[in-house]
Backbone as numpy.savetxt, mean C-alpha at the origin, in Angstrom:
# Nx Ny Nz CAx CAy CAz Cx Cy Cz
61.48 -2.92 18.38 60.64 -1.76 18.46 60.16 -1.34 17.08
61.38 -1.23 16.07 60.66 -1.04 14.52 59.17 -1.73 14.32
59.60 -3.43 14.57 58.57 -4.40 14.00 57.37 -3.96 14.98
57.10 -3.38 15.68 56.04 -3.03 16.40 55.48 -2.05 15.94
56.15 -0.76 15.62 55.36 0.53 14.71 55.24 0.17 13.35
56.14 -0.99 13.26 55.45 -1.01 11.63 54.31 -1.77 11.51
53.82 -2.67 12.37 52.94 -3.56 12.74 51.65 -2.39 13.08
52.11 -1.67 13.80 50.89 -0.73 14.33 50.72 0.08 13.25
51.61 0.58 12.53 51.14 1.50 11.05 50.54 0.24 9.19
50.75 -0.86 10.04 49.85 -1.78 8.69 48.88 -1.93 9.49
48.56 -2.60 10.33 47.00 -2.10 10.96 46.46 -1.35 10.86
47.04 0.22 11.38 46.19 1.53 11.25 45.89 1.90 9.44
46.58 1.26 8.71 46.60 0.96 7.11 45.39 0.36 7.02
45.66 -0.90 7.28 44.47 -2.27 7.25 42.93 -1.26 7.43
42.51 -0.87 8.86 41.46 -0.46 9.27 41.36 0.80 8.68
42.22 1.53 8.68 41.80 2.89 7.52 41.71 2.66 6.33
41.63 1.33 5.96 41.50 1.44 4.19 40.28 0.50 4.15
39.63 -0.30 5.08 38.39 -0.68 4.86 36.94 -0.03 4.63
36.27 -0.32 3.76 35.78 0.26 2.89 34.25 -0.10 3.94
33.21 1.12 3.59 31.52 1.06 3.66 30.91 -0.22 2.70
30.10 -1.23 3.38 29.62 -1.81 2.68 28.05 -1.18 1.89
28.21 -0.70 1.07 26.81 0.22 0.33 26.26 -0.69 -0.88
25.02 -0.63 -0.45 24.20 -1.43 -1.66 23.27 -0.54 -2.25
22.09 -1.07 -2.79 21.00 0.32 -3.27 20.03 -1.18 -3.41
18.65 -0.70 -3.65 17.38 -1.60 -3.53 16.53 -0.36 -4.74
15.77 -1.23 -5.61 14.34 -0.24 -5.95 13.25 -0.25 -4.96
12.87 0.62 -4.31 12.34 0.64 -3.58 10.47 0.34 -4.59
10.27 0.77 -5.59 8.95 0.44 -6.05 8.89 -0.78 -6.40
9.98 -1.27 -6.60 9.74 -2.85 -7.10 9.91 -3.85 -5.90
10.70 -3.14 -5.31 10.61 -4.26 -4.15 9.13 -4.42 -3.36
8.48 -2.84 -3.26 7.32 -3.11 -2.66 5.89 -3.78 -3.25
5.79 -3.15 -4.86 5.13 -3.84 -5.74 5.23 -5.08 -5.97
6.30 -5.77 -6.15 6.20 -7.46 -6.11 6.36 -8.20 -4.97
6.46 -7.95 -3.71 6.35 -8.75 -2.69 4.62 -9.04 -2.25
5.10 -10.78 -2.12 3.53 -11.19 -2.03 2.61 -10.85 -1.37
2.94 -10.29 -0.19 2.08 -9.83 0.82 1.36 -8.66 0.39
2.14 -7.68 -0.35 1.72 -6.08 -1.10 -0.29 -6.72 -1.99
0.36 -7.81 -3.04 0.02 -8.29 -3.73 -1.54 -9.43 -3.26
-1.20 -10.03 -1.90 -2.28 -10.59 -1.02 -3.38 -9.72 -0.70
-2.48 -7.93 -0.14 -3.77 -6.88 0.31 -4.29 -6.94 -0.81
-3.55 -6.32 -2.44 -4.50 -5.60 -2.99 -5.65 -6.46 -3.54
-5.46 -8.00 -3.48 -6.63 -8.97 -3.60 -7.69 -8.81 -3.25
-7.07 -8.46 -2.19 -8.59 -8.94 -0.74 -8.85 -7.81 -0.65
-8.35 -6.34 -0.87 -9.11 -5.36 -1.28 -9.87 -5.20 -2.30
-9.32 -5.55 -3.47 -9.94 -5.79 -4.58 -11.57 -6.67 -4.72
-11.35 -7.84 -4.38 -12.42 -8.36 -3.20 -13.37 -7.86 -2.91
-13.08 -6.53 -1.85 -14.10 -6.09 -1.19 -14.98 -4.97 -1.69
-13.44 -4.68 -2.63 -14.03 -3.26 -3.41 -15.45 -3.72 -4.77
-15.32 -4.72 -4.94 -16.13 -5.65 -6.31 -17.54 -5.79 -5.14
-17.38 -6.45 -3.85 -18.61 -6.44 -3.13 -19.24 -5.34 -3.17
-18.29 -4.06 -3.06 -19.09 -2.63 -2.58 -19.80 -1.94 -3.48
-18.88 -2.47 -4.76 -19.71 -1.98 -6.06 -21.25 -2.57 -6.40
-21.25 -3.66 -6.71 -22.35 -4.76 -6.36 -23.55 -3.93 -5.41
-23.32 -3.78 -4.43 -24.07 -3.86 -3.09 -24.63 -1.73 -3.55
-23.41 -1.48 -4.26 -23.70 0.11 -4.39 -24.75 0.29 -5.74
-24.33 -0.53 -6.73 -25.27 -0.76 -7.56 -27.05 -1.11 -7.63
-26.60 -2.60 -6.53 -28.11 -3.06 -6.07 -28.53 -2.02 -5.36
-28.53 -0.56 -4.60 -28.88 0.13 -4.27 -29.72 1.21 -4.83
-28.27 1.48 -5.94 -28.80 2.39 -6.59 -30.28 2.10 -7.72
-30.39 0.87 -8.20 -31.16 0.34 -9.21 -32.28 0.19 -8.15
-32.52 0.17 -6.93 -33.66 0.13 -6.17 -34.17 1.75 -6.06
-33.06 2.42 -5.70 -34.01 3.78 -5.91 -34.11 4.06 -6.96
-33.76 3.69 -8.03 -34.01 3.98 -9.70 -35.43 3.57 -9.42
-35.49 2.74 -9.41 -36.82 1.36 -9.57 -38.06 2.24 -8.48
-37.98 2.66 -7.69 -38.30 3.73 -6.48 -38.99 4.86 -7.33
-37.64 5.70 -7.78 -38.10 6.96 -8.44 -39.04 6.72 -9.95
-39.42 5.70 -10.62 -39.88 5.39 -11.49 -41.14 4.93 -11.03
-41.45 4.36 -10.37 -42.63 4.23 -9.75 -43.42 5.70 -9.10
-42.63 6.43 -8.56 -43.51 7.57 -7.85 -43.75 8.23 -9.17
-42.68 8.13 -10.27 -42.66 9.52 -11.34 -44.13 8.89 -12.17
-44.77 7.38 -12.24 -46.02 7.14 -12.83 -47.35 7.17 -11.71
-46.74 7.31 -10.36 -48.05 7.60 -9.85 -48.22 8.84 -9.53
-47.13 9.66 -9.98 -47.25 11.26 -9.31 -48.36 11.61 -9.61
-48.64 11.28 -10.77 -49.77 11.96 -11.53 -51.28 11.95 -10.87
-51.63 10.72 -10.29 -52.87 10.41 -9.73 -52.82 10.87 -8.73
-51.60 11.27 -7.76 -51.59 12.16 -6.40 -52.34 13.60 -6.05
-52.36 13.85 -5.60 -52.53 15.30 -5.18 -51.50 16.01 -5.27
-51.35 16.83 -5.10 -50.04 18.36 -5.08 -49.08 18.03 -3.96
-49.85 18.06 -2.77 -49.45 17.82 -1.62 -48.78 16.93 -0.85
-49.09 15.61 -1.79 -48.83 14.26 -1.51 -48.01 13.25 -2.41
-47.86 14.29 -4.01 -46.53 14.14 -4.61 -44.90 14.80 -3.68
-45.48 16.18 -3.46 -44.61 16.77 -3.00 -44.11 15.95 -1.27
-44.61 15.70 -0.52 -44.34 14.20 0.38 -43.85 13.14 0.06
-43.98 13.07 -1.04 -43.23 11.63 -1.57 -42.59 11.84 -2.32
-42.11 12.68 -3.16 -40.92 13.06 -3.35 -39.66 13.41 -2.30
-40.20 14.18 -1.41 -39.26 14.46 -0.71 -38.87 13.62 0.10
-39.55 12.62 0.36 -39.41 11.29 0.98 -38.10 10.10 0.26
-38.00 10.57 -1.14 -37.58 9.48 -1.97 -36.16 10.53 -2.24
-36.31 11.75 -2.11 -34.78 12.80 -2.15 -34.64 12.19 -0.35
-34.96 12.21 0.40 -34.04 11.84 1.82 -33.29 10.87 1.36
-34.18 9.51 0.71 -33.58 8.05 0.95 -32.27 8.23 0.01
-32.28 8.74 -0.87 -31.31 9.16 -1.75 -30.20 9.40 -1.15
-30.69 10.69 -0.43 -29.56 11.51 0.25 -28.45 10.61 1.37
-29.65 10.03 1.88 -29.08 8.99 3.19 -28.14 7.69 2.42
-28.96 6.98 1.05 -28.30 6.22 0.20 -26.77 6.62 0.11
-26.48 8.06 -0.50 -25.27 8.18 -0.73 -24.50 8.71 0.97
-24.58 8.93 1.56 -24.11 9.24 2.65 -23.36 7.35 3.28
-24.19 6.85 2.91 -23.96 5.49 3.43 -22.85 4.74 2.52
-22.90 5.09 1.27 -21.69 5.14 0.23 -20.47 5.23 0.46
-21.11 7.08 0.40 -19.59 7.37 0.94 -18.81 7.37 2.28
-19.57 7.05 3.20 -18.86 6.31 4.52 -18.03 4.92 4.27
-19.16 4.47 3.41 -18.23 3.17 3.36 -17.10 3.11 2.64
-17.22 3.96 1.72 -15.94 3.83 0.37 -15.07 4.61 1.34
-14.91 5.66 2.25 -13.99 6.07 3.14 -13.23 5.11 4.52
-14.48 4.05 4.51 -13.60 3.11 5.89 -13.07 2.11 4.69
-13.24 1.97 3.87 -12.41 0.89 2.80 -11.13 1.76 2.56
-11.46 2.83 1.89 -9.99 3.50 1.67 -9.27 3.60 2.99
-9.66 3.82 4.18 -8.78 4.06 5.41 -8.09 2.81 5.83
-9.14 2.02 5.68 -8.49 0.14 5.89 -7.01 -0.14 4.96
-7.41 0.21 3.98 -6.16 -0.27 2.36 -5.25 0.14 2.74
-5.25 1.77 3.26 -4.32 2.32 3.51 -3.78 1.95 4.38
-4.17 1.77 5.41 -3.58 1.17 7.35 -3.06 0.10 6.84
-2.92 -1.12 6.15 -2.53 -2.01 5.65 -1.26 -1.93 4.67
-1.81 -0.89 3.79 -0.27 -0.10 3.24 0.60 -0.04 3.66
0.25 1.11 4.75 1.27 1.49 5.55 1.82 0.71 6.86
1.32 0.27 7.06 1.95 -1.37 7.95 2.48 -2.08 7.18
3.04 -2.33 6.27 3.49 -3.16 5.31 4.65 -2.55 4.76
4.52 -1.37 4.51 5.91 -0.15 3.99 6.93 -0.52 5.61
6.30 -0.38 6.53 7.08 0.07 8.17 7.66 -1.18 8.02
7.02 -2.88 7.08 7.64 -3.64 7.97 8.70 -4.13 7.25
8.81 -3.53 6.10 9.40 -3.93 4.81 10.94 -3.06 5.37
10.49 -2.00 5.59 11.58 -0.97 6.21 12.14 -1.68 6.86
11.85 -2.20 8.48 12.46 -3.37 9.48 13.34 -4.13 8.49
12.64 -5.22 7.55 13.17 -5.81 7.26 14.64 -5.41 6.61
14.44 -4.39 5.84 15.40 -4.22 5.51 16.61 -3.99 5.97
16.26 -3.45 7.13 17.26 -2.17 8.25 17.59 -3.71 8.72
17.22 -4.54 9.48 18.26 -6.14 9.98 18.38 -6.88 9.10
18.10 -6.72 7.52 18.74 -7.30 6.44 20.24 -6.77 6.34
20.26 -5.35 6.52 21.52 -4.42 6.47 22.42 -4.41 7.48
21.56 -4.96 8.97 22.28 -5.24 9.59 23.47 -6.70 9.69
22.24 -7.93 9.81 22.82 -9.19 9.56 23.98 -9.48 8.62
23.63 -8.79 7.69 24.92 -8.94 6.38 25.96 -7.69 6.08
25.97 -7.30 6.83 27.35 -6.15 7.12 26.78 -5.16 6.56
25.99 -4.18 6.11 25.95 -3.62 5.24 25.98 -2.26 6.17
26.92 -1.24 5.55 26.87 -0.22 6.56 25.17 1.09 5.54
25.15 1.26 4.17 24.59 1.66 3.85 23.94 0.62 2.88
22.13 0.67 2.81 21.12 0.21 1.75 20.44 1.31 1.10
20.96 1.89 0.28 20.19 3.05 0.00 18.63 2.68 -1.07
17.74 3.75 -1.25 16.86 3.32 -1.85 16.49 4.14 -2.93
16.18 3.19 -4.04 15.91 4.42 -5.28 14.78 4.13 -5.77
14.22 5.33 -6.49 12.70 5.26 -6.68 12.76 6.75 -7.67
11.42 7.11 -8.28 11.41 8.04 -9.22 11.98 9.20 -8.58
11.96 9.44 -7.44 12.39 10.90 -7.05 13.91 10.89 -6.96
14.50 10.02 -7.85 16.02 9.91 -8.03 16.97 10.09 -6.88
16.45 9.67 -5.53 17.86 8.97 -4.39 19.13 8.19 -4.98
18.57 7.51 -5.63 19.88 6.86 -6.01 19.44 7.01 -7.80
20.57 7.51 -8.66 20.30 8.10 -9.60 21.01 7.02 -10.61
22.09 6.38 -10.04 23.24 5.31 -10.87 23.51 3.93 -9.84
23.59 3.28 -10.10 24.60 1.75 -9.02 24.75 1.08 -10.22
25.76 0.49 -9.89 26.53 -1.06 -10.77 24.85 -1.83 -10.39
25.02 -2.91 -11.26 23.81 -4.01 -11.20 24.91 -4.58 -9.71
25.48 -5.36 -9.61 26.16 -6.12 -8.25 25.79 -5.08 -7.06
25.49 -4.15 -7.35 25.32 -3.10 -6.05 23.70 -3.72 -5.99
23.19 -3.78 -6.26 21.81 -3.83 -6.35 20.82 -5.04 -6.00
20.60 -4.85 -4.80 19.79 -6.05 -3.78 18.59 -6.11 -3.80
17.77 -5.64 -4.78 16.18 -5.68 -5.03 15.18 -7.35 -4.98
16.43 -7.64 -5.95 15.95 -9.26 -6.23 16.27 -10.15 -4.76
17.50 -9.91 -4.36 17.91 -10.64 -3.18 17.16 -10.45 -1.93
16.88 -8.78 -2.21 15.91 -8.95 -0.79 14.36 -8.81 -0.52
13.92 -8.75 -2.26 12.42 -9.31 -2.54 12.66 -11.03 -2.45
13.42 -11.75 -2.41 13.24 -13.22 -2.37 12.89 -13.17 -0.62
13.94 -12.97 -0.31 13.86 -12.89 1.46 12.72 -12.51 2.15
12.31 -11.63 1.78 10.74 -10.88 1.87 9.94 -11.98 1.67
9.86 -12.70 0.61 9.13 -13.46 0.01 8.80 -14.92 0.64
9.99 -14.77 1.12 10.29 -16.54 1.64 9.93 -16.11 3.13
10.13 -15.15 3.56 9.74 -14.97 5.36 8.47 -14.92 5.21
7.80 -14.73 4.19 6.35 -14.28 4.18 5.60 -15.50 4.04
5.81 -16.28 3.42 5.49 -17.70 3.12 5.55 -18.77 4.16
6.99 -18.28 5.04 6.88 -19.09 6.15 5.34 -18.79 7.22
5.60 -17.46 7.18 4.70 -16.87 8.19 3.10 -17.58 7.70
3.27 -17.82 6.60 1.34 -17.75 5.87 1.05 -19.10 6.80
């Protein structure tokens, strides 16, 4: 009967003295160097160089526009400057309206892509933490969550590779 409570009090020892497995991650670095982060801001980058281009060739046409009416204003009438001016303030007006629609569905795109990418990084992490015992992954970043860890605490590199290598498979 002893060897039985003492058996049951090193067990209840054993399991009460096992410890939280807790790691910590940088959360800016992990998201900044994973390739996929790095793929959007390309192909945004990309699109953003088209928009400029395309916003430019625009603008240098109504330049080119307003320079022409400003040497024939003169031979016009009163009536018929003032018509064609106001004709060349619409296209303007409509010019930038068309701008800034677009520079707003580009920024809304980058972002939706962002943020699908933060959610999946999260996943990953949360059945990274799962698969490998980990009861806590905490995350640190400038707003000081995690303020100190040992370097061995610290899974940034380990689970930006993983990131990296699932991502590669996937391409």
């Amino acid at each position: 009967m002893k060897k039985i409570v003492i058996a049951a009090v090193a067990l209840f020892g054993l399991f009460s003295c096992q410890q939280d497995k807790i790691a910590f991650i940088d959360n800016t670095r992990l998201i900044n160097d994973y390739q996929e982060k790095k793929d959007i801001e390309a192909k945004f980058k990309s699109k953003l160089e088209v928009f400029e281009k395309k916003t430019d060739s625009l603008s240098r046409a109504l330049q080119t526009e307003a320079q022409a009416f400003q040497s024939e204003a003169s031979k016009m009438s009163q009536g018929k400057a003032q018509e064609k001016y106001e004709q060349l303030m619409q296209r303007r007006q409509q010019i930038q309206q068309e701008v800034q629609q677009e520079e707003m569905q580009l920024q809304q795109e980058s972002q939706g892509e962002i943020d699908s990418l933060i959610k999946k990084v999260r996943e990953f992490v949360k059945d990274y933490g799962k698969d490998n015992g980990y009861t806590y992954i905490l995350g640190s970043n400038d707003a000081g969550s995690v303020l100190y860890g040992v370097e061995e605490k610290d899974l940034t590199d380990e689970l930006l590779k993983a990131l990296n290598d699932n991502y590669s498979e996937k391409k």
